[in-house]
C-alpha positions in Angstrom: -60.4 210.0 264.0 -58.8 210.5 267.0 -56.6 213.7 268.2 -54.4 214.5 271.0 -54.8 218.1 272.3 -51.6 217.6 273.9 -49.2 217.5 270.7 -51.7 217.5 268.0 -51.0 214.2 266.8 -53.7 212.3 264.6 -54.8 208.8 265.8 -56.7 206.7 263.5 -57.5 204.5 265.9 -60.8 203.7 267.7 -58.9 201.1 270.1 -56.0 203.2 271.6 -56.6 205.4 274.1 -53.9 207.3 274.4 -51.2 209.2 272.3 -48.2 207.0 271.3 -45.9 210.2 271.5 -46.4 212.5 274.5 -49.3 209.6 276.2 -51.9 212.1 276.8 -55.7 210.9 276.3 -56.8 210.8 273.0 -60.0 212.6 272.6 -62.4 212.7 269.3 -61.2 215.0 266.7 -64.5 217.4 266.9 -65.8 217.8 262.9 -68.4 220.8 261.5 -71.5 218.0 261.1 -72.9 219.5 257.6 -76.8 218.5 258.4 -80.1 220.5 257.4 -82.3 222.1 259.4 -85.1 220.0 258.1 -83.2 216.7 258.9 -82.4 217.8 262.7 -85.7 218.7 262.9 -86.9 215.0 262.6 -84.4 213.9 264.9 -85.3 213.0 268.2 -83.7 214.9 271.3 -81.7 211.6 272.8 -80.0 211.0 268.7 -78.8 214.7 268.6 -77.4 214.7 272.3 -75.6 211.9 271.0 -74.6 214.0 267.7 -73.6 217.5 269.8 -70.9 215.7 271.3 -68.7 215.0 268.3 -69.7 218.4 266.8 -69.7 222.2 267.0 -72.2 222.3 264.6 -74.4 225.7 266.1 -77.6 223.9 263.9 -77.5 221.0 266.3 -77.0 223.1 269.7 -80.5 224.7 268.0 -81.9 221.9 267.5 -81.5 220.8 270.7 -82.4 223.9 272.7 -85.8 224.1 270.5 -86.8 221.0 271.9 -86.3 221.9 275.4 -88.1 224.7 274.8 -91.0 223.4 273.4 -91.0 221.0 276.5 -91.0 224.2 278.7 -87.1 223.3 280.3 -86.1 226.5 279.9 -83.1 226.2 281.7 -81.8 223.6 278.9 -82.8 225.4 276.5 -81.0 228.7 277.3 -77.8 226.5 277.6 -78.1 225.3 274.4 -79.3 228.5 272.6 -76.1 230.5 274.2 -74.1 227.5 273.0 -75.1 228.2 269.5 -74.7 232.0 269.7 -71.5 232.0 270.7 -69.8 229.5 268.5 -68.1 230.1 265.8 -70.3 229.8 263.3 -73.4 231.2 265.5 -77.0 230.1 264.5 -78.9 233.7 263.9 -82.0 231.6 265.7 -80.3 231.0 268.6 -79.1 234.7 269.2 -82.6 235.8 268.4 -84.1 233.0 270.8 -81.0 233.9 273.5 -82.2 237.3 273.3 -86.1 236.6 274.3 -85.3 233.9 277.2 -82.8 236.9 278.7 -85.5 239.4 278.2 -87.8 237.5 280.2 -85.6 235.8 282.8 -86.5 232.0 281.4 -83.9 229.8 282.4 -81.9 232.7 283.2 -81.5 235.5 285.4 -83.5 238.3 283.5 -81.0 239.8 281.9 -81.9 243.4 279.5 -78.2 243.8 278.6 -77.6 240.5 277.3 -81.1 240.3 274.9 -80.6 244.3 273.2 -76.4 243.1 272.7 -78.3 240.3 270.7 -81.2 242.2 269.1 -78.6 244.9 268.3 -76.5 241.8 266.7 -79.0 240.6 264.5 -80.5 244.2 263.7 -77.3 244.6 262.1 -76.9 241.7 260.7 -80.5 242.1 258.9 -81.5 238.6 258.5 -84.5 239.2 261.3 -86.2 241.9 261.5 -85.9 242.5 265.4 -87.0 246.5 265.0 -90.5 245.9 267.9 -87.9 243.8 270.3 -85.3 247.3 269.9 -88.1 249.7 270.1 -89.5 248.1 273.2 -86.1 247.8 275.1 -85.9 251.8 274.7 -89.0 252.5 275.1 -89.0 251.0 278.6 -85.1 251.3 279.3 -84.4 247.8 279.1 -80.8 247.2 279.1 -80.6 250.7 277.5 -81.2 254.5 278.5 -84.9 255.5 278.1 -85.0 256.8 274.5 -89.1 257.2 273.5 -88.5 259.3 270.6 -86.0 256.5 269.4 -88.2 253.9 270.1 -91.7 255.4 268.7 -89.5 256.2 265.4 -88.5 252.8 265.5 -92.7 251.5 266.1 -93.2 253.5 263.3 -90.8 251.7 260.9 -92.0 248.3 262.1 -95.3 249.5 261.4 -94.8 250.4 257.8 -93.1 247.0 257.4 -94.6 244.5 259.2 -98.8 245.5 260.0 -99.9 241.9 260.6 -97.5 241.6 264.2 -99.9 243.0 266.8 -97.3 243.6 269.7 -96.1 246.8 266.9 -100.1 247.7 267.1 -100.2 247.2 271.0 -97.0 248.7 272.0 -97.7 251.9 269.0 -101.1 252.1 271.3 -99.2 252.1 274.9 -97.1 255.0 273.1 -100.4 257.0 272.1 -102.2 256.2 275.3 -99.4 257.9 277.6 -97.7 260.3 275.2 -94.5 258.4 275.1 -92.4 260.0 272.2 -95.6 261.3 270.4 -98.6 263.3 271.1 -101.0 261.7 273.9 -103.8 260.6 272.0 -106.1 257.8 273.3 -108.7 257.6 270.9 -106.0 256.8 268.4 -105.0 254.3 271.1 -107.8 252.4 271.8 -108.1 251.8 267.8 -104.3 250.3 268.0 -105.2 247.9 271.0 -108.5 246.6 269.3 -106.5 246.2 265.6 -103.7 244.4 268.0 -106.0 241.9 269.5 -107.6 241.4 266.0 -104.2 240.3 265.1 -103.5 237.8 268.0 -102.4 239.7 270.9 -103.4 239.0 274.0 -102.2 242.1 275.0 -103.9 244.1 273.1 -107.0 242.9 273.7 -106.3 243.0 277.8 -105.6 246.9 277.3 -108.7 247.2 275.1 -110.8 245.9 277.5 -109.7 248.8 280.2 -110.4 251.4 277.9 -113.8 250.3 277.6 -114.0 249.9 281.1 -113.1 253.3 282.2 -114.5 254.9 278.4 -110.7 255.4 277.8 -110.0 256.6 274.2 -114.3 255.0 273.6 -117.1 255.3 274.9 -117.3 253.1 278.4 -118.9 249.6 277.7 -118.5 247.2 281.2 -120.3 244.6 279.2 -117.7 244.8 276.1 -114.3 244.8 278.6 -116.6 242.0 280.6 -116.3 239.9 277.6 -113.1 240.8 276.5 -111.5 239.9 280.4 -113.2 236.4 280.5 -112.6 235.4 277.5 -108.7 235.5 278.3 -109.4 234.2 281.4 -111.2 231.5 279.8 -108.4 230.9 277.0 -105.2 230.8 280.1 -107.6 229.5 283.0 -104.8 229.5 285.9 -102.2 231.2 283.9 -104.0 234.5 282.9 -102.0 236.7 284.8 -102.8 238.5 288.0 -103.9 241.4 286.1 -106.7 239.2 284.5 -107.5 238.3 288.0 -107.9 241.8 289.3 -110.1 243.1 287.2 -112.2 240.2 286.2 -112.7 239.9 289.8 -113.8 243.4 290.0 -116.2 242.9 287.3 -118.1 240.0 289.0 -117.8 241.8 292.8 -119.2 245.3 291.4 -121.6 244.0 289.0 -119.1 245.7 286.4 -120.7 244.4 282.5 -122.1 240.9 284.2 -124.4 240.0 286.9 -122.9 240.4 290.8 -121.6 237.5 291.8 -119.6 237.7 294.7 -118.7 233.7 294.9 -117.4 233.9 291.5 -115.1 237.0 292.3 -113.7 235.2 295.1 -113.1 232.2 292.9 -111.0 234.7 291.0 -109.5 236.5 293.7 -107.9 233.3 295.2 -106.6 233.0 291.4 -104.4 236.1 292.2 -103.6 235.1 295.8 -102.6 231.9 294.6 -99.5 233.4 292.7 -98.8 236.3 295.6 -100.8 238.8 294.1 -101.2 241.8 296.7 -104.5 243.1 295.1 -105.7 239.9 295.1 -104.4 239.3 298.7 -105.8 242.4 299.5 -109.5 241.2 298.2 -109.3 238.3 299.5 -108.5 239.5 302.8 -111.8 241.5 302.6 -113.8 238.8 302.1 -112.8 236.7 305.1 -112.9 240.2 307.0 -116.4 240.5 306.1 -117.8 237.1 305.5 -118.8 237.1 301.8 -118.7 234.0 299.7 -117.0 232.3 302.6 -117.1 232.0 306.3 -115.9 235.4 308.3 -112.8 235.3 310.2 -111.6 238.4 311.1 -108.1 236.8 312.6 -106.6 235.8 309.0 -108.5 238.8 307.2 -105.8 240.6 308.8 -103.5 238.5 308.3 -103.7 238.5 304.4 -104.3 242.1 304.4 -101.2 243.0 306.3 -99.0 240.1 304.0 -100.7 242.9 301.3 -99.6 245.7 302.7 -96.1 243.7 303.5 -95.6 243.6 299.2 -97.4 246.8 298.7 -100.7 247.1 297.6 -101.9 250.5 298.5 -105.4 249.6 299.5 -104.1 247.3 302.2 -101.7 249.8 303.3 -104.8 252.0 303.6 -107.0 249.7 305.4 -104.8 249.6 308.0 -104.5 252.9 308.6 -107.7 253.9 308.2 -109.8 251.6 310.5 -112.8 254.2 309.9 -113.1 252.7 306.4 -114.3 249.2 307.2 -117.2 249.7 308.5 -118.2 250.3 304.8 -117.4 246.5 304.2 -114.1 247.4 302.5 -116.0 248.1 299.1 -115.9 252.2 299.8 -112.5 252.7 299.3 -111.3 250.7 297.0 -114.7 252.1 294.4 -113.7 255.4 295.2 -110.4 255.6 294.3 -110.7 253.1 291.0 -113.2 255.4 289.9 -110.9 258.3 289.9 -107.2 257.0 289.0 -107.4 253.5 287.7 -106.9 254.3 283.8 -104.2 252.2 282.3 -102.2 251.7 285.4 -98.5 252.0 285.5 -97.7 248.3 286.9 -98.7 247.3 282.5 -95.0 247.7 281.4 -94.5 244.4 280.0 -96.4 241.9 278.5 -98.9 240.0 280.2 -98.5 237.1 278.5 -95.3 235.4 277.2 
C-alpha cells in the first residue's frame, strides 16, 4: 500500500510511482509492525534495518539499537534508542537505555539533563525501578541541584527493595564514607563497599581496597587492597581505569602489600600515561628523571612532568617549583603527602567502570 503525503490519496499499487491526482511521489504507507520481542531478537541487524523502514514500530528501533550496542557502536545505538523514546508509542527500554548512554556521554555529548528527564519518566511510570540512577544524579548534581538528603532517602528505599544491586551498597557506602546526607561513618562504609563487591561491583571492590590501604573504616591491610587492585587490573588489563593504574602502581613502587618492583610499576604507570593520565604522567616522568626501570633522560622527564603539571596533577606542579625536592629521587614528596591526605580522594565521583 502506497500513500501520497501530498493529498492523502491511497495507491494500491507497487508499479506507479506517483499520485494519479495531485502527481506527487508516492511513498509507503508506514504500518505499526505487531512483532515480539522474542522474534526481533532472533533477527539479524541487516533484516530489521530493512523492517524499520516501513515501520514505526519503537520494538524494532530497540532492537536495532541493542545490537549496536552490544557491538560497542554507540553512536548507532543512541540514534536508535532516542528513535524509540520519542515515538509515539515509546519503548520503556529505550528511554531507560537513552538515559544511561546520556549519562555517560556514549555516542553522545554527555548529557545529565537529558538521562534524569528520562529516569524521572520512567520513575513515574513505574515499570523500572530507576530509584539508584535518581539517587545518584542528586547526590552528585547531575542534571539536577545537589540534594544528598533526597538522594540518601532515596539509597535507602532502593536498599529495602532491591539488596542484591551492589552500585545501591557502593554508592550507600560513598554516602557513609563522606557524610553525604547522613552521619559520616566509615566503618559502616567499608562494610557497604566489601558487601558491594561481593555482589559484582567493581566499584565497590576498587573503594574497598583504599580503605584497607589507608585502615579507612578497617584495620590497614596493603596485602588485602594489593590483591583486591590486581585482581581488577587483571580482570580489565588495558581498560582498568587510570585510577587502577595509580595505585596499583604505587603498590609495586613502594613495596605497598607485594614485593618492590619498580619495572612492574612502570609497566603500570605507562598504563595511565597511555590514556593521558597526569599522575601517571607525573610517575612516569620520574622515572625517566631518575633512571629507574628504564634508561635516564632528564630532557623528556621534564617534558612529561610539565605536560602533568599542564592537566594538573599537583605533584608535578610541585616538582617544578620545588627543585629542592628531587634530590630525594622524587619518591619524598609524593610518600609524604599520600600518607597524610590520600583517603578516598575527591576525583572518585563516578563510576570507574561502565
Amino acid at each position: 500500500m502506497y500513500k501520497c503525503k501530498q493529498c492523502g490519496k491511497e495507491i494500491d499499487n507497487d508499479e506507479m510511482k506517483f499520485c494519479p491526482d495531485c502527481g506527487m511521489p508516492l511513498q509507503p504507507e508506514e504500518t505499526i509492525v505487531n512483532y515480539t520481542p522474542e522474534q526481533l531478537e532472533k533477527m539479524s541487524l541487516e533484516d530489521l534495518l530493512k523492517i524499520e523502514k516501513t515501520t514505526n514500530d519503537s520494538l524494532v528501533s530497540d532492537a536495532i539499537a541493542n545490537i549496536y550496542y552490544h557491538n560497542n557502536d554507540f553512536k548507532n545505538s543512541w540514534k536508535y534508542y532516542n528513535k524509540a523514546s520519542y515515538s509515539s508509542e515509546p519503548s520503556i527500554h529505550s528511554i531507560y537505555m537513552l538515559g544511561l548512554l546520556s549519562k555517560e556521554g556514549l555516542g553522545c555529548n554527555q548529557d545529565y539533563k537529558e538521562a534524569l528527564k528520562c529516569f524521572n519518566f520512567l520513575n513515574d511510570e513505574g515499570s523500572i525501578d530507576v530509584t539508584t540512577e535518581l539517587a545518584e544524579c542528586y547526590l552528585f548534581g547531575n542534571g539536577s541541584e545537589k540534594d544528598e538528603k533526597k538522594a540518601y532517602k532515596l539509597l535507602e528505599t532502593a536498599y529495602t527493595s532491591n539488596t542484591d544491586d551492589g552500585e545501591v551498597f557502593r554508592l550507600l557506602g560513598f554516602c557513609k564514607y563522606n557524610g553525604l546526607g547522613t552521619l559520616k561513618n566509615t566503618q559502616e562504609a567499608y562494610k557497604l563497599f566489601e558487601e558491594s563487591g561481593r555482589k559484582g561491583s567493581d566499584d565497590g571492590i576498587f573503594f574497598s581496597a583504599l580503605c584497607d590501604l589507608n585502615g579507612q573504616g578497617t584495620i590497614k591491610n596493603k596485602n588485602k587492597a594489593f590483591n583486591k587492585l590486581h585482581a581488577l587490573f587483571e580482570k580489565y588489563k588495558d581498560d582498568a581505569g587510570a585510577e587502577v593504574f595509580k595505585f596499583l602502581g604505587n603498590c609495586y613502587e613502594f613495596g605497598w602489600g607485594c614485593s618492590k618492583d619498580i619495572k612492574k610499576a612502570f609497566e603500570v604507570y605507562e598504563k595511565g600515561y597511555n590514556i593521558d593520565d597526569p599522575y601517571c604522567t607525573y610517575r612516569l616522568g620520574c622515572f625517566y628523571y631518575t633512571g629507574k626501570a628504564c634508561e635516564k633522560d632528564k630532557e623528556y622527564a621534564e617534558k612529561l612532568i610539565q605536560k602533568a603539571a599542564d592537566n594538573g596533577d599537583e605533584y608535578a606542579i610541585e616538582w617544578i617549583k620545588r627543585p629542592e625536592i628531587r634530590r630525594f629521587s622524587t619518591n619524598f614528596l609524593y610518600t609524604y603527602i599520600n600518607v597524610l591526605t590520600l583517603g578516598i580522594p575527591h576525583f572518585i565521583r563516578k563510576k570507574v567502570f561502565l
